[in-house]
N, C-alpha and C positions, 0 to 999 in steps of 0.2 A: 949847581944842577939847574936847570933851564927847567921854565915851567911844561913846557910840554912831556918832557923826560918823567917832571915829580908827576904830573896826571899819569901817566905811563904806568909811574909806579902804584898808584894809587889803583889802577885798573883791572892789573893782570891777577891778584889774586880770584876776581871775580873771573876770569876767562881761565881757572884751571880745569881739572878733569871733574873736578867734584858739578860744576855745570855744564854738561856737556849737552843737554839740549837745550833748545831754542829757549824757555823760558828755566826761571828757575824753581827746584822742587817743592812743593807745597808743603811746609814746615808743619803743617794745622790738618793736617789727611786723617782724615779717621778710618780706620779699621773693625771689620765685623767683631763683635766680641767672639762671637761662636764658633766661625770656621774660619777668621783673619782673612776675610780677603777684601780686597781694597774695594771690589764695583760696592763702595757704597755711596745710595744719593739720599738728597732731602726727601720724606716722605711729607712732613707738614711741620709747619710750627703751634704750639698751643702756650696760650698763657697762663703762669704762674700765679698764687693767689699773692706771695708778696714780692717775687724775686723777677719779674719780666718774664721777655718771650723766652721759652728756650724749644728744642727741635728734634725732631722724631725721624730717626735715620734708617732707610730699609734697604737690606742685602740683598741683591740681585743673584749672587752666589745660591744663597741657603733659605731665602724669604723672610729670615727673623727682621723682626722692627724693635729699636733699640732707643733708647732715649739718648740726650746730650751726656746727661751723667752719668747712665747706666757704669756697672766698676768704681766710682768716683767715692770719697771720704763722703760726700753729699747728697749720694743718693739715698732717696726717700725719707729725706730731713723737711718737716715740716714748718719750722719755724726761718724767718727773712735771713737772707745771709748775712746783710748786715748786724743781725744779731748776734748772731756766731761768732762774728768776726768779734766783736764786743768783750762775749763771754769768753772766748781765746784770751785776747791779748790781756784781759783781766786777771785768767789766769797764771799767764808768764809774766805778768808783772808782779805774781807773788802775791796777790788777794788768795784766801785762803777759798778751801769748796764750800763748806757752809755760809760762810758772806759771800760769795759767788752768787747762791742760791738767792739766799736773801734778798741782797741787790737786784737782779732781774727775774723772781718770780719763778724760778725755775726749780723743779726739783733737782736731788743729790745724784739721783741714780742717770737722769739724763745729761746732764754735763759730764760725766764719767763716761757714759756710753758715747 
């Protein structure tokens, strides 16, 4: 197979029906939570006390203003993500919940929750 032929091959899965316009579909499109419809844009970004910027998105459809997380396992979780992520994998490594606790200060009932 000639190198032009294997680029060939390499290309056409991209040129099938699945992109058929100019660019291709934006994988990352967020949707209203409330009446799903797509006109949604940036309304502003604000900053997090430990986790960065994150973005305030408002529907031209319905007017609702929604946050990045808004739906998300992390919405309205107070503590750094990287924390979580900490207390997570602590726990699927099989640390029990009350050493869980212990270890970062946290109480039983919010790690559960």
């Amino acid at each position: 197979m000639s190198a032009s032929q294997q680029q060939n091959t390499l290309i056409e899965p991209l040129s099938s029906d699945f992109f058929t316009g100019e660019t291709p579909p934006d994988l990352l499109a967020k949707s209203c939570p409330h009446c799903h419809s797509e006109a949604v844009r940036v309304s502003q970004q604000y900053e997090t006390q430990h986790n960065g910027k994150r973005r305030l998105y408002w529907c031209e459809e319905c007017g609702a203003c929604f946050s990045q997380t808004y739906g998300s396992p992390i919405a309205g979780l107070k503590r750094p993500l990287s924390e979580i992520i900490k207390v997570l994998k602590a726990r699927t490594d099989g640390q029990g919940l009350n050493s869980t606790a212990r270890t970062f200060g946290i109480s039983k009932n919010t790690i559960k929750n």
